[in-house]
VMD Tcl script that builds the backbone (N, CA, C; Angstrom):
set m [mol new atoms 318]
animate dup $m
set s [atomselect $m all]
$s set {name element resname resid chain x y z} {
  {N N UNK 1 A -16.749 0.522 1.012}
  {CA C UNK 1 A -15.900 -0.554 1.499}
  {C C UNK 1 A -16.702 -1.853 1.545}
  {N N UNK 2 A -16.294 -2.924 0.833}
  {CA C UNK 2 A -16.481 -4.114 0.781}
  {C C UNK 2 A -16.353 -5.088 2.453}
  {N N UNK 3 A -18.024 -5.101 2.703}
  {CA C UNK 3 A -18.180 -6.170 4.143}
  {C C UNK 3 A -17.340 -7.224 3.959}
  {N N UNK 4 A -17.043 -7.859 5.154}
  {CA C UNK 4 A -16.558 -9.023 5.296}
  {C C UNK 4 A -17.360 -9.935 6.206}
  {N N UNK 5 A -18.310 -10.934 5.230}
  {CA C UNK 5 A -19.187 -11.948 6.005}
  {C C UNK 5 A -18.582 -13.011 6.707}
  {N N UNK 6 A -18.595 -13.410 7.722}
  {CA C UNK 6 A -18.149 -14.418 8.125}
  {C C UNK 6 A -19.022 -15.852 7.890}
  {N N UNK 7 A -18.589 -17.350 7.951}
  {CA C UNK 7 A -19.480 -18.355 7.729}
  {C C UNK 7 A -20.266 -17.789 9.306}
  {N N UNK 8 A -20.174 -17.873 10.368}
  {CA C UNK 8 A -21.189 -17.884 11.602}
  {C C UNK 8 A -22.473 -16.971 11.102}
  {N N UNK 9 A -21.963 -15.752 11.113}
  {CA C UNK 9 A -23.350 -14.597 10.421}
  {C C UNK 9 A -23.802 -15.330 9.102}
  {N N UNK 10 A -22.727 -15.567 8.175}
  {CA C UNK 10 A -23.816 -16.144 6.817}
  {C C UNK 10 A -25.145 -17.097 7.194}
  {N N UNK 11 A -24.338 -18.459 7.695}
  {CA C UNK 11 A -25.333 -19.503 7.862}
  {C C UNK 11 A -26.629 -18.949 9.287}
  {N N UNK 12 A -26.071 -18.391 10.086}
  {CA C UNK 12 A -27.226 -17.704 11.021}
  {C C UNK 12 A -27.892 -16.866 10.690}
  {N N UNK 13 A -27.957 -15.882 9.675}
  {CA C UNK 13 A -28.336 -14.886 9.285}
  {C C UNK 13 A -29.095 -14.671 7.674}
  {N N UNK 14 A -28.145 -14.928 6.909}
  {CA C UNK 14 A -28.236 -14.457 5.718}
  {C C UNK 14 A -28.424 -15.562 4.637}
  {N N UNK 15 A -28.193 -16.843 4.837}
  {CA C UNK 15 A -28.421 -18.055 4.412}
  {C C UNK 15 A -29.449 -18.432 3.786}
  {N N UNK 16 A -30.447 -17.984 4.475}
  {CA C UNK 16 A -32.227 -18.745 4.600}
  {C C UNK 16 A -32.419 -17.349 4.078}
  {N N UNK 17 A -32.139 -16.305 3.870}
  {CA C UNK 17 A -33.036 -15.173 3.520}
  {C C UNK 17 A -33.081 -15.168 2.072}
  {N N UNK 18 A -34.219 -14.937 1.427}
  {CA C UNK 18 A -34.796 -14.752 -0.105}
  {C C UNK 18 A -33.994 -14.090 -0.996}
  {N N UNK 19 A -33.637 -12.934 0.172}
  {CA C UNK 19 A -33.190 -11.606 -0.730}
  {C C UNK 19 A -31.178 -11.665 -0.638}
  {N N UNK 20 A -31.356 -12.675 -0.129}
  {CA C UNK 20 A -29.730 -12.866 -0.257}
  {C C UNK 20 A -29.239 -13.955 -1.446}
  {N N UNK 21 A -28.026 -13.427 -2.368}
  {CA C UNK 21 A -27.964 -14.201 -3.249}
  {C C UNK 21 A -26.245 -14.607 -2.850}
  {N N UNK 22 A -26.101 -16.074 -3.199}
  {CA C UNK 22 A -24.624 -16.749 -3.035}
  {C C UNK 22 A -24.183 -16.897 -3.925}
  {N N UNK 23 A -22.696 -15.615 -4.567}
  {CA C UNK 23 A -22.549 -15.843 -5.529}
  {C C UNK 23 A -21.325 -16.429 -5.622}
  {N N UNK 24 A -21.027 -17.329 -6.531}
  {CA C UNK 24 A -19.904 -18.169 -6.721}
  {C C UNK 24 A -18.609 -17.879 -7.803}
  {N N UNK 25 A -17.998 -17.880 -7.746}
  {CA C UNK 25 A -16.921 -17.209 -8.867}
  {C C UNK 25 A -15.654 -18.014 -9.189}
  {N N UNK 26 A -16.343 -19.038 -8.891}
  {CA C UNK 26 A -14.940 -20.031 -9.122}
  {C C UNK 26 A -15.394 -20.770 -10.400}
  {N N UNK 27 A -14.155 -21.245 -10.660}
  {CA C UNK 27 A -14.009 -22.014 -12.178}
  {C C UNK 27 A -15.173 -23.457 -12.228}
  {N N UNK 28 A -15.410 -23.842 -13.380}
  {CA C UNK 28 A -16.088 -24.649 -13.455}
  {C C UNK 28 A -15.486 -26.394 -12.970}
  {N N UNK 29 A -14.135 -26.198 -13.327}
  {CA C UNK 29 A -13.468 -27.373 -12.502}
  {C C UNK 29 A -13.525 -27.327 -10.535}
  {N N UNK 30 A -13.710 -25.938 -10.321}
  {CA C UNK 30 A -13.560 -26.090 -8.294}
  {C C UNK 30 A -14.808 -26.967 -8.379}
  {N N UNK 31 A -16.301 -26.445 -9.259}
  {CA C UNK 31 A -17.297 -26.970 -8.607}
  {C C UNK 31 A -17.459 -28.299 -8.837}
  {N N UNK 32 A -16.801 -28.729 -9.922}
  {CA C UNK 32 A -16.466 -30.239 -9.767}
  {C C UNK 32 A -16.327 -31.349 -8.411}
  {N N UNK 33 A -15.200 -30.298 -8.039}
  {CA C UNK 33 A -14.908 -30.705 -6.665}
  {C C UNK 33 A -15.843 -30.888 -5.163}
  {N N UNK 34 A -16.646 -29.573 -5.215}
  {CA C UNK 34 A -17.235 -29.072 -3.999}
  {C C UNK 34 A -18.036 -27.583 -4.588}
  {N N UNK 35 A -19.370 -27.735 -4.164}
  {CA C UNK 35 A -20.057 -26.657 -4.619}
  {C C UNK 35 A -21.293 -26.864 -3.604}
  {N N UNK 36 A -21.894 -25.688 -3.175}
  {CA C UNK 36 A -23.192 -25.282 -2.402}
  {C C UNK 36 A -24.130 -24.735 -3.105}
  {N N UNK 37 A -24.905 -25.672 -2.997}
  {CA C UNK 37 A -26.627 -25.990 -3.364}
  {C C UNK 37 A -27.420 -24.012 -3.558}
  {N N UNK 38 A -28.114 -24.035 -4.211}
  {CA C UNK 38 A -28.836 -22.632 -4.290}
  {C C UNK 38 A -27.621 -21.692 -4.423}
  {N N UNK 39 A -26.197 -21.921 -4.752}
  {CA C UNK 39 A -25.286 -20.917 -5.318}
  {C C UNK 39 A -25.288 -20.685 -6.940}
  {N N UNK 40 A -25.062 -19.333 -7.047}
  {CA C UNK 40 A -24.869 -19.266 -8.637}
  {C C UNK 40 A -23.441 -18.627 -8.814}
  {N N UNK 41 A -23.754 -19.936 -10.135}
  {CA C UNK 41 A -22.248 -19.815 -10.326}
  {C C UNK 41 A -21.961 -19.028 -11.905}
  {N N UNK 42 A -21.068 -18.289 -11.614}
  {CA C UNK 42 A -20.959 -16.860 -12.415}
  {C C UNK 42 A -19.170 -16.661 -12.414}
  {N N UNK 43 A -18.218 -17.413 -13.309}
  {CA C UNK 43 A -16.890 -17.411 -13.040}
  {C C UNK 43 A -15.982 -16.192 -12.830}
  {N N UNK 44 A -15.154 -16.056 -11.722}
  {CA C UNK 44 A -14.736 -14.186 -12.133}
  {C C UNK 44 A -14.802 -14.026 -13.371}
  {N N UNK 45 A -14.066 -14.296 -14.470}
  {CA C UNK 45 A -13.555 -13.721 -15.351}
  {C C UNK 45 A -14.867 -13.224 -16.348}
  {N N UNK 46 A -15.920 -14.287 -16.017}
  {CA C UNK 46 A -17.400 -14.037 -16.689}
  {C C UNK 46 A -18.295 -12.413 -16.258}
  {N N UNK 47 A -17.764 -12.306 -14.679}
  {CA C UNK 47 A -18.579 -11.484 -14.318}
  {C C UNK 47 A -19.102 -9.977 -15.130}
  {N N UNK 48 A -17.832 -9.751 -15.566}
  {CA C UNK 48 A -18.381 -8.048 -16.590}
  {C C UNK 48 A -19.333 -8.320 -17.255}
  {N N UNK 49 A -19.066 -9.604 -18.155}
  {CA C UNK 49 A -20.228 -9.551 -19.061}
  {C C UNK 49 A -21.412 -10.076 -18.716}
  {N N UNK 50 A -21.833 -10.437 -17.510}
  {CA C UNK 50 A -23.014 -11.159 -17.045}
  {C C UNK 50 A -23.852 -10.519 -15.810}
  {N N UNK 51 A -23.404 -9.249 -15.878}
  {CA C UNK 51 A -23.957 -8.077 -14.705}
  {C C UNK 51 A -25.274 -7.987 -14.802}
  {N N UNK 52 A -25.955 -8.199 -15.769}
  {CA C UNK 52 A -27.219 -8.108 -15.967}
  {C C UNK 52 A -27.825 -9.331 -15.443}
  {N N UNK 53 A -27.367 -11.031 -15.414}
  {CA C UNK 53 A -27.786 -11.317 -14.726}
  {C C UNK 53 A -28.138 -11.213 -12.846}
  {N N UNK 54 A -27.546 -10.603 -12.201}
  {CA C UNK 54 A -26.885 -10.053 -11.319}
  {C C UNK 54 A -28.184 -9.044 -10.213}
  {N N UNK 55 A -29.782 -9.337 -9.569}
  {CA C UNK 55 A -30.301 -8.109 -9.231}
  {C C UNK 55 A -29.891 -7.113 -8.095}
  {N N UNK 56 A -29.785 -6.262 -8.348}
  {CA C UNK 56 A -29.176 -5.274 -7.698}
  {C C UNK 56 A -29.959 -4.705 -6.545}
  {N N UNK 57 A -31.344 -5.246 -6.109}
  {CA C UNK 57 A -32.050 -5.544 -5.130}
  {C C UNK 57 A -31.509 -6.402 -4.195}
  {N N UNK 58 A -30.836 -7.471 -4.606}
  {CA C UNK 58 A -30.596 -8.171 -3.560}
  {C C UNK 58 A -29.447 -8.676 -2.799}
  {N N UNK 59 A -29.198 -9.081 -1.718}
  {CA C UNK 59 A -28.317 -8.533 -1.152}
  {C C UNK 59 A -26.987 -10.068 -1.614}
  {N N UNK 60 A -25.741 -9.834 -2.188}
  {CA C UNK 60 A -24.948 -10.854 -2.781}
  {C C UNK 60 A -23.869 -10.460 -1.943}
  {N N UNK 61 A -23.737 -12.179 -1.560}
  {CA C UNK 61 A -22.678 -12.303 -0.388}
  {C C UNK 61 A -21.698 -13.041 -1.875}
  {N N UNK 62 A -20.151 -12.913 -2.097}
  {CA C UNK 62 A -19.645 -13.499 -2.896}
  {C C UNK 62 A -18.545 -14.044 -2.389}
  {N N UNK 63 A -18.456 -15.617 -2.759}
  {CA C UNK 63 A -18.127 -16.923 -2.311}
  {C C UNK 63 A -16.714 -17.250 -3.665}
  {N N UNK 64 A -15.536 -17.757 -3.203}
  {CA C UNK 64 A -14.588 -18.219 -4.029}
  {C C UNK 64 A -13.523 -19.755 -2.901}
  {N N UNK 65 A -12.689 -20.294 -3.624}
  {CA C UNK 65 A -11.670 -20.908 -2.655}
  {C C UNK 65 A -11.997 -20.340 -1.523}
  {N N UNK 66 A -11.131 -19.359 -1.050}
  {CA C UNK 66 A -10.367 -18.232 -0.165}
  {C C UNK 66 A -11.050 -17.273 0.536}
  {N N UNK 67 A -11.556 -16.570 -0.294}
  {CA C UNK 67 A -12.293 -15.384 -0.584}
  {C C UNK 67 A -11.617 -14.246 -1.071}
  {N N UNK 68 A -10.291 -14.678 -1.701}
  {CA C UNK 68 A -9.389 -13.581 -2.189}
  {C C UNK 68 A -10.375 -13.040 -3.462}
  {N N UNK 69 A -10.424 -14.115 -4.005}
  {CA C UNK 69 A -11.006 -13.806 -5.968}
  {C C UNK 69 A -12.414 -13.581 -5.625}
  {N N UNK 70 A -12.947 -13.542 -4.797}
  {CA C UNK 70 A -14.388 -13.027 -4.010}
  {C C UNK 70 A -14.547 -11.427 -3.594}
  {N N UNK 71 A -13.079 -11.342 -3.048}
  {CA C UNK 71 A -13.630 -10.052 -2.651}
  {C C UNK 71 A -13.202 -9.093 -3.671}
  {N N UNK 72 A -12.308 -9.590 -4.745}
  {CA C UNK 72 A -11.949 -8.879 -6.097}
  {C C UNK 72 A -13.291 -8.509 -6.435}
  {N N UNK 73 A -13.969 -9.794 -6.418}
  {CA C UNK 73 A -15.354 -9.475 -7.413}
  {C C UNK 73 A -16.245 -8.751 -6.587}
  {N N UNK 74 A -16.205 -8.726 -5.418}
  {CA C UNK 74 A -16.876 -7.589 -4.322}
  {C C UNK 74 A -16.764 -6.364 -4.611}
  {N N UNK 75 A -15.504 -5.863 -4.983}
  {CA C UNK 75 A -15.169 -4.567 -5.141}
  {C C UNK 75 A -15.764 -4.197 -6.276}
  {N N UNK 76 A -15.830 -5.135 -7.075}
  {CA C UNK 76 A -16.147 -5.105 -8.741}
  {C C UNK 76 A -17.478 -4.555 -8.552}
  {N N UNK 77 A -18.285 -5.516 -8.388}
  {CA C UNK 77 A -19.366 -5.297 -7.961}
  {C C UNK 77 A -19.716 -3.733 -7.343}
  {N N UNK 78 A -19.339 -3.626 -6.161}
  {CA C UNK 78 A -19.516 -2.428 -5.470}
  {C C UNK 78 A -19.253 -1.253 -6.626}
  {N N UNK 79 A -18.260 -1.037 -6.703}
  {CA C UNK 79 A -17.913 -0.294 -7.505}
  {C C UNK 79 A -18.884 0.105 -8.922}
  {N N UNK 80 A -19.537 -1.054 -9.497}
  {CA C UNK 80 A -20.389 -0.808 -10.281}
  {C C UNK 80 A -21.845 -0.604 -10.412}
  {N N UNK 81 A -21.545 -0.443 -9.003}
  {CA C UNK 81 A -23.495 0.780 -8.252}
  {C C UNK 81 A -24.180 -0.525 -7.349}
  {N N UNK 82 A -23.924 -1.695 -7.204}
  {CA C UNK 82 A -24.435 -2.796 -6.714}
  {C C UNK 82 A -24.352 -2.154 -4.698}
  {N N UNK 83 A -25.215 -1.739 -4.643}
  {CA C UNK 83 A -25.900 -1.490 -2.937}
  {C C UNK 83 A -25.240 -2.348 -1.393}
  {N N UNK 84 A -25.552 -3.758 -1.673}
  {CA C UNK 84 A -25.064 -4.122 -1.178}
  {C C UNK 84 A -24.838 -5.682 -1.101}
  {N N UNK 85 A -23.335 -5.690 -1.214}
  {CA C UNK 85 A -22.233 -6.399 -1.655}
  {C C UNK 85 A -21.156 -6.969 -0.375}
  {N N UNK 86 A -21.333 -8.508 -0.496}
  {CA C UNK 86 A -20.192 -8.529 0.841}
  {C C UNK 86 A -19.432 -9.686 0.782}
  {N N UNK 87 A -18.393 -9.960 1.252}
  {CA C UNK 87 A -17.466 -11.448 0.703}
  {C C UNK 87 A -17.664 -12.361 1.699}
  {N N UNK 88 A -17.675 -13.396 1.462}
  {CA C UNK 88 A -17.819 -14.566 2.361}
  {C C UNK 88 A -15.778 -14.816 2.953}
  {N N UNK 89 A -16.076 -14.581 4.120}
  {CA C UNK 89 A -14.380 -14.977 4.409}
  {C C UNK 89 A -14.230 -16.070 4.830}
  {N N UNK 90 A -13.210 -16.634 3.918}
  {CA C UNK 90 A -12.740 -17.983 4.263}
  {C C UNK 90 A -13.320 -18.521 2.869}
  {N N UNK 91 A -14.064 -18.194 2.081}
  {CA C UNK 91 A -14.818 -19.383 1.292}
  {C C UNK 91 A -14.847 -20.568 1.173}
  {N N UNK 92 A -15.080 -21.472 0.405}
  {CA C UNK 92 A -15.377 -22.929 0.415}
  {C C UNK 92 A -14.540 -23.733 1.144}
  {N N UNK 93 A -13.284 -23.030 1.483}
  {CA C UNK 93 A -12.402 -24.172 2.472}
  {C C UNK 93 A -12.898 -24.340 3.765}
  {N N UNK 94 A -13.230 -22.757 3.991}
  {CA C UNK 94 A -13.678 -22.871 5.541}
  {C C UNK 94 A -15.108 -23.135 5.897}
  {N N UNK 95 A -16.139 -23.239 4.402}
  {CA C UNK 95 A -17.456 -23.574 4.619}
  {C C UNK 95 A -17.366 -25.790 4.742}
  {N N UNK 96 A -15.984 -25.925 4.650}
  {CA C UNK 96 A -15.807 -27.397 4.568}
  {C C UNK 96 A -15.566 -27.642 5.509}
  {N N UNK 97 A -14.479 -26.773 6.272}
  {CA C UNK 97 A -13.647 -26.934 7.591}
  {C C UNK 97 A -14.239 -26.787 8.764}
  {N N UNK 98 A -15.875 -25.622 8.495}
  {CA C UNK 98 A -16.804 -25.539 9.943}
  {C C UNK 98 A -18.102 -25.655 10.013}
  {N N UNK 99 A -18.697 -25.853 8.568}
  {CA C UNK 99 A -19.799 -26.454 8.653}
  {C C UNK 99 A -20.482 -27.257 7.868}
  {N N UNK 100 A -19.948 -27.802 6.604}
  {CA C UNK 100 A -20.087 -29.116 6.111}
  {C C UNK 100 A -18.738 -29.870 5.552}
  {N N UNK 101 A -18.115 -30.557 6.799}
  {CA C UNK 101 A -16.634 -31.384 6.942}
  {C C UNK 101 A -17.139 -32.239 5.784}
  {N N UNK 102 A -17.838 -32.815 4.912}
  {CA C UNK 102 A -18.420 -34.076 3.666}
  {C C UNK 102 A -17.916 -33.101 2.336}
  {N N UNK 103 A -17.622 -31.897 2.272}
  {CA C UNK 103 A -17.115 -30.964 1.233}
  {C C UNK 103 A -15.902 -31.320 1.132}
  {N N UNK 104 A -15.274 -32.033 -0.412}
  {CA C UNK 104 A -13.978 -32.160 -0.972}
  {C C UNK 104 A -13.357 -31.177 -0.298}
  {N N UNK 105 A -12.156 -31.214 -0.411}
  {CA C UNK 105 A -10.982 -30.037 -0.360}
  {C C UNK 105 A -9.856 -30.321 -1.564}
  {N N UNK 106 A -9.848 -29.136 -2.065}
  {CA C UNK 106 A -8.614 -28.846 -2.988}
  {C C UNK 106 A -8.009 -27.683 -2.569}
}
mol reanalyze $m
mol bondsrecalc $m
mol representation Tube
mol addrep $m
């Protein structure tokens, strides 16, 4: 079963850590808009074929709008032997809405 990170635990917790990776899955037009620094951005639809970039050591919290198309790719992920895997809830709206209000909104 696919965690559900909240922004409070991310940014207190898992943020600053090495072994945590922020992965991004939104289109190349969202990040136009609004995008977070040290995220990689890896579009859903890219993800099958780019698993290899992907280390399976480390621990990937995955970030979208919503976190709907996040936790798709959570499952994805999980499902394809990845340890541990967890969705950011709320994604970029609510990383705008509670802890950097200067983030566009679309």
């Amino acid at each position: 079963m696919v965690r559900e990170v909240g922004l409070v635990e991310f940014v207190a917790t898992l943020a600053g850590r090495p072994q945590t990776l922020l992965l991004d899955v939104r289109e190349p037009w969202e990040l136009d808009i609004a995008r977070l620094p040290g995220a990689l951005h890896i579009p859903m639809a890219a993800i099958p074929a780019r698993l290899a970039e992907l280390d399976r050591d480390r621990d990937i919290v995955v970030l979208c709008r919503s976190g709907g198309r996040s936790l798709n790719v959570a499952h994805f992920l999980e499902a394809q032997g990845f340890p541990s895997v967890a969705n950011l809830t709320g994604g970029i709206l609510a990383w705008g809405r509670d802890v950097d209000p200067s983030l566009a909104t679309y």
